[in-house]
C-alpha positions in Angstrom: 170.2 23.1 -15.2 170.5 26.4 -13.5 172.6 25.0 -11.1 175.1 24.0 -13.9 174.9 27.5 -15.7 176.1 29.3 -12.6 178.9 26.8 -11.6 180.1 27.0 -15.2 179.7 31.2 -15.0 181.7 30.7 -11.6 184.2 28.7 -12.9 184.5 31.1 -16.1 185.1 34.1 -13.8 187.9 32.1 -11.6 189.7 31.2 -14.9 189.3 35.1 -15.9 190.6 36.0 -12.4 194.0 32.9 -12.8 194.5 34.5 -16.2 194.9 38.0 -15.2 196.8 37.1 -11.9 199.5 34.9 -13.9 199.7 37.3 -16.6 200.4 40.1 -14.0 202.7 37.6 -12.1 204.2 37.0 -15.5 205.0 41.0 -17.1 206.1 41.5 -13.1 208.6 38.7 -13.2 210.0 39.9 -16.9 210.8 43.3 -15.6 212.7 42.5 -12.5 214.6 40.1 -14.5 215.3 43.4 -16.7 216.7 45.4 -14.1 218.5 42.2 -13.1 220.3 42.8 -16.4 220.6 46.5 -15.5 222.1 45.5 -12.1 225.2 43.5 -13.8 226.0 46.5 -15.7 226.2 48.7 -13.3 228.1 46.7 -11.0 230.4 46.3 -13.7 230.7 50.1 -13.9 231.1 50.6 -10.5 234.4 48.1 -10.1 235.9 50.4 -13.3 235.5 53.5 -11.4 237.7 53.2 -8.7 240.7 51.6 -11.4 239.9 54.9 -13.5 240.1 57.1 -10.6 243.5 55.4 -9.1 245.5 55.7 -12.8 244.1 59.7 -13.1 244.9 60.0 -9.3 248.7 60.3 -9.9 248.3 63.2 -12.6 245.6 65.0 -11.2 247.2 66.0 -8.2 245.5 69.1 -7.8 242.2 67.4 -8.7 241.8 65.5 -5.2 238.2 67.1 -4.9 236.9 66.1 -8.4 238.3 62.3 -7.9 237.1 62.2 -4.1 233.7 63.8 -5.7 234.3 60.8 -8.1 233.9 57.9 -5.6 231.6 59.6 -3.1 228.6 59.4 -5.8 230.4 56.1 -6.7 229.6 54.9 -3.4 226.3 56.3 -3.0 224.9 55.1 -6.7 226.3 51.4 -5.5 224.1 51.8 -2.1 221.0 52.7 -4.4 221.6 49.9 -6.5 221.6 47.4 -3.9 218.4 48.6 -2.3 216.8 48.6 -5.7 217.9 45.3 -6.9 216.6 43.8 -3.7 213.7 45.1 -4.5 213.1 46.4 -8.2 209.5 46.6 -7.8 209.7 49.4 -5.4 209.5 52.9 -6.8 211.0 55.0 -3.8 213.9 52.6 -4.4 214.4 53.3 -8.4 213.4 56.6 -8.0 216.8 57.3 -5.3 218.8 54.8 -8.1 218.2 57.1 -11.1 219.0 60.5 -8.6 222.5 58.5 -7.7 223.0 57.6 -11.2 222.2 61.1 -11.9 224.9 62.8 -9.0 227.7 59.7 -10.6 227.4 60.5 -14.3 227.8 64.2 -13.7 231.1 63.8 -11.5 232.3 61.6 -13.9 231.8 64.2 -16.6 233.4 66.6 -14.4 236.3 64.2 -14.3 236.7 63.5 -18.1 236.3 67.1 -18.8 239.4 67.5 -16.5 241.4 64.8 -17.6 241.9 66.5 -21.2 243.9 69.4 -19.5 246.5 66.6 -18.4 248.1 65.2 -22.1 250.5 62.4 -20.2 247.2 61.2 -18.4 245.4 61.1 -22.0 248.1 58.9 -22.9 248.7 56.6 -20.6 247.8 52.9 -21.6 245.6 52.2 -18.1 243.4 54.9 -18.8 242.8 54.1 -22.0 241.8 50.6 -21.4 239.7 51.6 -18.8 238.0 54.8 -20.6 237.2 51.8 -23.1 235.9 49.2 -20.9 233.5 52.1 -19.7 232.2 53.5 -22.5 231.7 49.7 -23.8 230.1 49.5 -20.2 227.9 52.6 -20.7 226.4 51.4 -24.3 225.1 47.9 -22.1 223.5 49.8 -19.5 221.7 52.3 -22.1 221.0 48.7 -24.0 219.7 47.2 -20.4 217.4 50.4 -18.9 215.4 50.1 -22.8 214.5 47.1 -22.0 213.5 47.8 -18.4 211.6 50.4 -19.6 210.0 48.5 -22.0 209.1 45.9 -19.7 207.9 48.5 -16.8 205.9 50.1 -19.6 204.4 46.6 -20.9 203.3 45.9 -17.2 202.2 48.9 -16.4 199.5 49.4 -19.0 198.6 45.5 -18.3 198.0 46.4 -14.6 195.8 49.5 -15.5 193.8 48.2 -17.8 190.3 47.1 -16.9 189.3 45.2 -15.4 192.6 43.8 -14.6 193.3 46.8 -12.0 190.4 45.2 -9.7 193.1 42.2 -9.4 195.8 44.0 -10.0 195.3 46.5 -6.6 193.8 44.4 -4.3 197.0 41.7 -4.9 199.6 44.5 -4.8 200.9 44.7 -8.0 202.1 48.5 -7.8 202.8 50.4 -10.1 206.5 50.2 -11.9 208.9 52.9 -11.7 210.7 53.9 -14.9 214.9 53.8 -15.2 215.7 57.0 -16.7 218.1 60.3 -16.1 215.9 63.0 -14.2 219.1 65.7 -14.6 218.7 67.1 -17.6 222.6 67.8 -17.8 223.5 64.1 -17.8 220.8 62.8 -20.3 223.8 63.1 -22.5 226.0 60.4 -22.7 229.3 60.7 -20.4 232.3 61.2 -22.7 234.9 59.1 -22.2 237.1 59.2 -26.0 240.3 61.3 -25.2 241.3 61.5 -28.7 
């Protein structure tokens, strides 16, 4: 009789322990699939930005350091996506994402700010369909990083909670890093209307 108490206890405490893991496997899985999400949105964003830059290239003229300013965090925010995406489970990785996100949404502030001393460029068709595309683009990505961050939240507590954090450690489910603006300056949205 004892012997069949402690095999059923055992077997109790291995279901306990499959639970836990799954579940952890489980809220892991749902938010890489959210920054999956977040990942098509920004790549969309970054093919607009070199378009936008090209049509406000041949008004701006005297701009060439805002536009090269432009595609430099361009480049360096698609660099810190790919390292994140191939592994959105890293926090060094979505920590260096949000700074490059960061360093591109305030040179492209810098550049929509400019672009309303130049009326002609403000008018042109291009730029139009392009500031609209972004700005479409923008509200997906805000849409997106909510529910990252809701997912990163969701598995976060799980993994902390006890006694799931004696699985949680020892299997290496670390902790989630959140998607958000660090600048205060570019927690605003980026304006992109030039009515």
């Amino acid at each position: 009789m004892g012997t069949i108490i402690t095999l059923a206890v055992i077997a109790a405490l291995v279901l306990f322990f499959i639970t836990i893991y799954n579940k952890l496997v489980t809220l892991r899985n749902r938010f890489k699939n959210a920054f999956a999400q977040i990942d098509v949105q920004l790549n969309r964003r970054y093919d607009l930005i070199p378009n936008l830059v090209e049509t406000a290239k041949g008004y701006m003229k005297h701009e060439k350091e805002t536009l090269e300013a432009v595609i430099s965090a361009r480049n360096g925010a698609v660099s810190a996506n790919q390292a994140a995406a191939a592994n959105p489970d890293d926090p060094d990785a979505i920590k260096h994402l949000n700074q490059a996100e960061g360093q591109l949404t305030g040179a492209l502030g810098r550049l929509f700010a400019l672009s309303e001393a130049y009326p002609d460029l403000k008018a042109n068709q291009t730029m139009e369909q392009l500031m609209e595309e972004l700005s479409t683009t923008e509200n997906k990505i805000a849409f997106a990083r909510q529910a990252y961050n809701d997912a990163v939240m969701e598995y976060n507590t799980y993994r902390e909670q006890v006694p799931n954090n004696f699985i949680a450690n020892p299997f290496g489910f670390k902790e989630a890093e959140l998607f958000e603006v660090e600048d205060e300056q570019v927690r605003e949205a980026v304006k992109v209307s030039f009515d």
